[in-house]
N, C-alpha and C positions, 0 to 999 in steps of 0.2 A: 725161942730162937733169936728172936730180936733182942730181949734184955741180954746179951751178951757181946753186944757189938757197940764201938763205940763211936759218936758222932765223928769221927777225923775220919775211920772206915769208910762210914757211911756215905761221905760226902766224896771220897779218891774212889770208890768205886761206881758211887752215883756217876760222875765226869766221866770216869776212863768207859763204861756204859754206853753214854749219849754220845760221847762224843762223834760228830758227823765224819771227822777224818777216817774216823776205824769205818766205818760202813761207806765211805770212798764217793760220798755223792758230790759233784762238783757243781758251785757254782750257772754255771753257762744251762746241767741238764733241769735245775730247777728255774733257773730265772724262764729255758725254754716252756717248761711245765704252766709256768705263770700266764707268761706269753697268748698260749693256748687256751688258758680260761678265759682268759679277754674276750675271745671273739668266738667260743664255743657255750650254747644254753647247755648241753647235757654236760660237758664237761664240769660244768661250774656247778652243775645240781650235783655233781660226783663227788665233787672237790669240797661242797657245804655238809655232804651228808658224811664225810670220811671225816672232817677236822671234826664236827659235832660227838661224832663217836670217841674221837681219837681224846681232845680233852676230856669226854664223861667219863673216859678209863682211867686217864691220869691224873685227873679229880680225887677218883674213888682209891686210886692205888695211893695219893697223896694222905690222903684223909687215914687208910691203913695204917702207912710209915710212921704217922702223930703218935697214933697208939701202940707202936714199936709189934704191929701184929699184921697179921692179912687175912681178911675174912674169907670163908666160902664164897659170899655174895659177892666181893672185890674179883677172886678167882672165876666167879661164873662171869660177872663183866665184860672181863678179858676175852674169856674163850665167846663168850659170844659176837664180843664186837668182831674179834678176828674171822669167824664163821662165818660173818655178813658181810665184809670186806671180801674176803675171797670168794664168796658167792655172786656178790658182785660182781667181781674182775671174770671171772668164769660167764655169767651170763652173758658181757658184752662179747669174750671174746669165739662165744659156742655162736653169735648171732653173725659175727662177721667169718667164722670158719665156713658157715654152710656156703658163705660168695664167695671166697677165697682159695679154698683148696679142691673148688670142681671142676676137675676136668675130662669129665665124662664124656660131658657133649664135644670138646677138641676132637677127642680122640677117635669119635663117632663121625664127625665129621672128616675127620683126614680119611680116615678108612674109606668112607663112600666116597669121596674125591675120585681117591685110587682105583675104585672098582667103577666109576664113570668114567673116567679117563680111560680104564682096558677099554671097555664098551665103545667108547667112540672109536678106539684103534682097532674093535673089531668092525665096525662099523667102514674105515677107510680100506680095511682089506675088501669088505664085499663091493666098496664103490670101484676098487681096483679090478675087481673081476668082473662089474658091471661094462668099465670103460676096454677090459680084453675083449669082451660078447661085440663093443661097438665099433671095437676096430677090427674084428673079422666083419663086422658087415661094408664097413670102409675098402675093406678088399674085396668081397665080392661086390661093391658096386664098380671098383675100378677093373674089375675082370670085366662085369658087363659092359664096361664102356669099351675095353680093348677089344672084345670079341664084335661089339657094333661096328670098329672102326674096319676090321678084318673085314665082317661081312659086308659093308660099305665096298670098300678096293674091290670085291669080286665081283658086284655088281648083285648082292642079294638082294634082297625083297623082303623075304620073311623072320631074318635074321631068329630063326631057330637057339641058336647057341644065346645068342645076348639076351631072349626071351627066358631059358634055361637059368642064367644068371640072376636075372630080375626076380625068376619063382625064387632061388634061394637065397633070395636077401629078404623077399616079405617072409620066407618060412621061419628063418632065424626070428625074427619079430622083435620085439621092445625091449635090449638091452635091461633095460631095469625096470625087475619084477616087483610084482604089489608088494612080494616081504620085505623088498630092497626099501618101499618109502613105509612100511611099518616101522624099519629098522631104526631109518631115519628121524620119524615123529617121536620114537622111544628115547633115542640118544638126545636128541633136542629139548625135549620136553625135564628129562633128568638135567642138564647140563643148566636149564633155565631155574630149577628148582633149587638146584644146587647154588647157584649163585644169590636165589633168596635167602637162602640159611645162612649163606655167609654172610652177607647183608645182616642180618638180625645179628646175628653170634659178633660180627665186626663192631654193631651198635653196644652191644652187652660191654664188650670190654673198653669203649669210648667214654660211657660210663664210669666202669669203676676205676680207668685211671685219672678222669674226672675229678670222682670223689673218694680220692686215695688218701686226701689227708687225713677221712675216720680212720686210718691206720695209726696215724699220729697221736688220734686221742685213745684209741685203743692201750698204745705203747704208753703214752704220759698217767692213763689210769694204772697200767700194772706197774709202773715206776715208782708214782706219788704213794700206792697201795701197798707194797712192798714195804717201803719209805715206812712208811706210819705202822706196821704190823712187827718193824726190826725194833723199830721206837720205840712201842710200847714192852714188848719181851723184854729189853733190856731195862725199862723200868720197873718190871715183875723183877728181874733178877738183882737190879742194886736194890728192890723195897725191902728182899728175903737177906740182904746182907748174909750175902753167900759170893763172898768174891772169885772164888773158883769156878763156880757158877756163872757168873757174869764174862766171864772172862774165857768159857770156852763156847759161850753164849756170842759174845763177840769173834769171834775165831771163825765159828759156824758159816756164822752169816755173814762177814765180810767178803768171802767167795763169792756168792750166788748173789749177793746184791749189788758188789762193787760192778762185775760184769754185767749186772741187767741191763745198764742203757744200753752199751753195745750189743748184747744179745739182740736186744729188740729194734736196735739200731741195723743190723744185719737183717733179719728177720723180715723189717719193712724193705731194706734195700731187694733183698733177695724176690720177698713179692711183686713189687714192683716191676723186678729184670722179668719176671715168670708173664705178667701183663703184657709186657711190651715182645716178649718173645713169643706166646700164641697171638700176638696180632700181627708179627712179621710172619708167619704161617699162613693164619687168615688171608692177611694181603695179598702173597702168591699164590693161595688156594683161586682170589677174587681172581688175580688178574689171566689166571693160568684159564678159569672158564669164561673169563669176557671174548680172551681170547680165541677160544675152540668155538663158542657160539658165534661170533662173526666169520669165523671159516666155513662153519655150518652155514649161516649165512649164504656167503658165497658161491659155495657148493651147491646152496638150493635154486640160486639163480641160475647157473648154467646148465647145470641137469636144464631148468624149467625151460631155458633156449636150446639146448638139443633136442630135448623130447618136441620140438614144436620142429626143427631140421628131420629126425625121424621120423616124424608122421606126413613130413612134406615130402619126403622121397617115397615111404611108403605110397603113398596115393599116388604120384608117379609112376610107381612102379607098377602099380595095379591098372594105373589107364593104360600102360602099354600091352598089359597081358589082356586085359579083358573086351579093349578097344581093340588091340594090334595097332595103335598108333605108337609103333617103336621110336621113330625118331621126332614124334613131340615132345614124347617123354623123355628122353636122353637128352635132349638139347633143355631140359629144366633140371635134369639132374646132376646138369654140368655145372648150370648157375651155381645150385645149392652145396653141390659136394664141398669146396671150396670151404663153406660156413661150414660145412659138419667138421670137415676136420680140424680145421678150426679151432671149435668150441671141444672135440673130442680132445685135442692138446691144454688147451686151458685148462681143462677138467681136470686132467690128470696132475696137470702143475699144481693145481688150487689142493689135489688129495694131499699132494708128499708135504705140502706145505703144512696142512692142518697136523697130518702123521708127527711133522719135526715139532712143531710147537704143541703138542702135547708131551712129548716127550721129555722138549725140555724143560714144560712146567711140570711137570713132575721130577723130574732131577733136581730143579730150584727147589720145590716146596720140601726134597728130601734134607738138602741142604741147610735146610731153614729149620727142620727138625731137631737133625745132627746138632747143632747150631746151638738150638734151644736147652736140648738135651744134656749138651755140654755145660751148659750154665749153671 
C-alpha cells in the first residue's frame, strides 16, 4: 500500500491530518491546560504519562512511514496507548462522579424536612386545643368570681354556688396532658436533629464548592486526552497514505473535539450552578428549623409559666373547698387570674406565630426547589 504513494501525497495529507485548525483547539484552552499543570501534582503526573505515550506512538508510527509499511506491533501501539488514555480519563472521571452526581441524601433530606414541619403544625393544633381546655377554665374561674361576688351582695356565708364553680375548674384539671409534652419532646427533638443533618450535609457541599476546581483538572485531562488520541489517529491515517481515509478521519472528529472545551465548559458550569442550588435549599431548610426551634423554644417557656399559674389557682381552689375559706382563696385568685390570662394570650400569639413561620419556610424552601429545578 505504501510503495504506491508519493512523497508530495504523503507530506499534503500528513499536514491537512495534524493540522490544529481542523480539530478547532484554540490557543487560550491550551495555554489554560498549561496553566493548570503548574500548580496541579496529579495533573502534571497526567500530563508526563500522556505526552510519554503519545511520542512512543509517534516514534513507532514514524519508524513505520521510513519503511513505507505499518507493522502489527505499530498498530498494537496505537490501540493500546489509546485504551490507557481513556482508561485513564474514565477512572478520574467514575471517582469524581460518585461526589457529583448524589443527590440522594438532598432529596432525603427535603422530604423529612416536610414531614417534620407537618408534625410540628400537628403539634401547634394540639397546643391550640390545649390553650381552648385553658380558656374554658378562665371562664369557670370568672363564673366563680361572679357568683362570690352575687353571694357577697346577699349577705351569704357559705357561697354554695362559687364553691360549685371552684369544684368545676379543679375537675376540668391540667390543660395539657402528658401526650401534649410527649408530643412536644418528639417534635423538638426531630426538629433539633434535623438541623444537625443540615449542619453536616451544609458542611459536605462547602467542601466541594471548595474544591471545585478538581473539576478543572477533570475537564483539562479529558481535553488534553482527547487532544493526543485525534493526534495520533490522524497520524495512523497520513502513515497508511489513504487520504480519503485521513480526510473523513478529520471530518469525524472535528465535531466532538472542536466542542469538547465548551461541553465540559458547560458541564462544570452546570455542576457548579447544581452545588450552589442544593445549598440555597439547604440554607432555607437551616434557617426554616432554627426558626421553629426557637418558637418551640418559646412556647416551652410559657406553657412552663402557666402550668406554674394553673397549679397556683388549683391549690386555691382546693383550700377554698377543703378549708371552706372562700374568700381567702378568691381574694388570691384575683391576684393571679390576671397572670393566667395573660400568659393564656401570649401562648396563643406565640402558637399562630410558630404555625405562619413554618409555613412560610416551607413555601421558601419550595421556592428554592422550583428554583433549582429549573436550572
Amino acid at each position: 500500500m505504501g510503495s504506491h504513494m508519493s512523497k508530495k501525497t504523503t507530506t499534503e495529507t500528513s499536514s491537512s491530518a495534524i493540522n490544529l485548525t481542523t480539530f478547532q483547539y484554540t490557543t487560550d484552552q491550551l495555554s489554560s491546560y498549561e496553566a493548570a499543570c503548574k500548580v496541579d501534582a496529579d495533573l502534571q503526573s497526567f500530563d508526563t504519562n500522556l505526552q510519554n505515550r503519545t511520542n512512543q506512538v509517534i516514534t513507532t508510527l514514524a519508524a513505520g512511514v521510513e519503511v513505507r509499511a505499518l507493522s502489527f506491533d505499530s498498530l498494537k501501539e496505537v490501540t493500546e496507548c489509546l485504551l490507557e488514555m481513556n482508561q485513564e480519563v474514565v477512572k478520574v472521571i467514575l471517582e469524581c462522579k460518585k461526589d457529583i452526581w448524589k443527590n440522594q441524601e438532598l432529596f432525603e433530606l427535603v422530604e423529612e424536612y416536610f414531614e417534620n414541619s407537618l408534625q410540628t403544625l400537628d403539634f401547634c393544633t394540639a397546643l391550640e386545643k390545649c390553650l381552648k381546655r385553658a380558656r374554658d377554665s378562665q371562664l369557670l374561674i370568672l363564673v366563680a368570681l361572679q357568683q362570690f361576688e352575687e353571694e357577697t351582695e346577699v349577705g351569704g356565708s357559705r357561697y354554695t354556688r362559687t364553691m360549685e364553680e371552684l369544684k368545676n375548674f379543679k375537675t376540668a384539671g391540667d390543660p395539657f396532658t402528658e401526650e401534649f409534652f410527649q408530643m412536644f419532646q418528639t417534635v423538638y427533638r426531630q426538629q433539633i436533629q434535623m438541623l444537625e443533618k443540615l449542619h453536616l450535609r451544609k458542611n459536605k457541599l462547602d467542601k466541594k464548592l471548595k474544591y471545585i476546581n478538581a473539576w478543572r483538572k477533570v475537564s483539562s485531562i479529558i481535553f488534553v486526552a482527547t487532544f493526543a488520541a485525534v493526534l495520533i489517529c490522524s497520524v495512523v491515517a497520513a502513515a497508511m497514505a489513504a487520504p480519503p481515509v485521513a480526510a473523513a478521519l478529520a471530518a469525524a472528529t472535528s465535531i466532538p473535539v472542536g466542542s469538547m472545551g465548551k461541553w465540559i465548559d458547560s458541564l462544570w458550569k452546570n455542576y457548579q450552578s447544581a452545588m450552589k442550588g442544593q445549598k440555597e435549599v439547604i440554607s432555607s431548610m437551616q434557617v426554616g428549623t432554627y426558626v421553629a426551634i426557637k418558637d418551640l423554644d418559646s412556647i416551652r417557656v410559657l406553657i412552663d409559666r402557666l402550668e406554674i399559674e394553673i397549679q397556683s389557682l388549683m391549690d386555691n381552689a382546693s383550700f377554698a373547698i377543703e378549708q371552706e375559706a372562700v374568700r381567702i382563696a378568691i381574694e388570691e385568685i384575683k391576684k393571679k387570674l390576671g397572670v393566667f390570662m395573660k400568659n393564656v394570650e401570649e401562648l396563643g400569639s406565640q402558637a399562630d406565630m410558630c404555625s405562619r413561620d413554618i409555613r412560610r419556610a416551607r413555601t421558601v424552601v419550595l421556592q428554592r426547589i422550583i428554583k433549582h429545578t429549573n436550572n
